[in-house]
N, C-alpha and C positions, 0 to 999 in steps of 0.2 A: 370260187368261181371267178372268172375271169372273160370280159368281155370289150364290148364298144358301143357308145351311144355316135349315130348320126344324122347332123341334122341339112334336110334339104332344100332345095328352092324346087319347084316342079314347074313344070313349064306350063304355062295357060292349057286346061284342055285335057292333061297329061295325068291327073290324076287316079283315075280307076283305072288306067294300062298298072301303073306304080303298084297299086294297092294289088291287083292280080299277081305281078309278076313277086313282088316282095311278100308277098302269103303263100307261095308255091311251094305246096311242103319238100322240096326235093334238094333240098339244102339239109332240112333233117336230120338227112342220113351221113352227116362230117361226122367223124372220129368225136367223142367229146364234147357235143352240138348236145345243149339243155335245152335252149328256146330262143327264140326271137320275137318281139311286137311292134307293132308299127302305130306309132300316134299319126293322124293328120287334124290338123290345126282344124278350128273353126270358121278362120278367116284366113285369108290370102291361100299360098298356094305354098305353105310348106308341112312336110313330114319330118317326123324322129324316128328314127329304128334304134331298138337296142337288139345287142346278139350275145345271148350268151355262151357259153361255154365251160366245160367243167374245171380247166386251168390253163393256163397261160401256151403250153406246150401245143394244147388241140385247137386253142385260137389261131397261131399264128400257123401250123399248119395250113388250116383252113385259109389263111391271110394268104399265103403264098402256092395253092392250088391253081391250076391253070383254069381249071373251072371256075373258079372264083372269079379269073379275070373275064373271062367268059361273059361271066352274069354277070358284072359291074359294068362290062362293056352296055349292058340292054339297059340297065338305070340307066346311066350317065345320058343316054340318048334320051330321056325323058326328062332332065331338070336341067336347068339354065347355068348350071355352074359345079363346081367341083364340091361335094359335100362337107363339112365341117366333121372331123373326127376325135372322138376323144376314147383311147386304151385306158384300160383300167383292172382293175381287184372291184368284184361287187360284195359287199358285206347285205344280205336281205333281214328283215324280219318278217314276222306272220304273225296274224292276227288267230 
């Protein structure tokens, strides 16, 4: 699997628009789209999203959808700054 962790600043205020709009099952439906979740902190005003994906091929798809920029245009207008990103290979385990 293959995905990204990112972490955000939200803007005072700004929070449950985030949580709505990044729980929108309508991403879902990307090529190769496992899952996604969203941490929000207990303090201040930041969030982590992970996004996974089944390999690297349907990530970066997704990465360069024009939709994509779409929907990253509606975050970006709710956090104070450009989000921190990290691509990667997920190795999980289960319990």
């Amino acid at each position: 699997m293959f995905g990204t962790v990112g972490r955000m600043k939200v803007k005072p205020g700004k929070m449950d628009e985030l949580v709505r709009l990044m729980t929108d099952s309508e991403g879902a439906n990307a090529k190769g789209f496992r899952f996604s979740s969203l941490l929000v902190a207990d303090e201040g005003n930041e969030a982590v999203v992970t996004v996974i994906f089944e390999d690297k091929d349907s990530y970066f798809a997704m990465v360069h959808d024009p939709k994509t920029d779409e929907n990253f245009g509606k975050i970006m207008a709710l956090l104070e700054g450009e989000p921190s990103w990290t691509d990667g290979e997920w190795h999980t385990t289960s319990a």
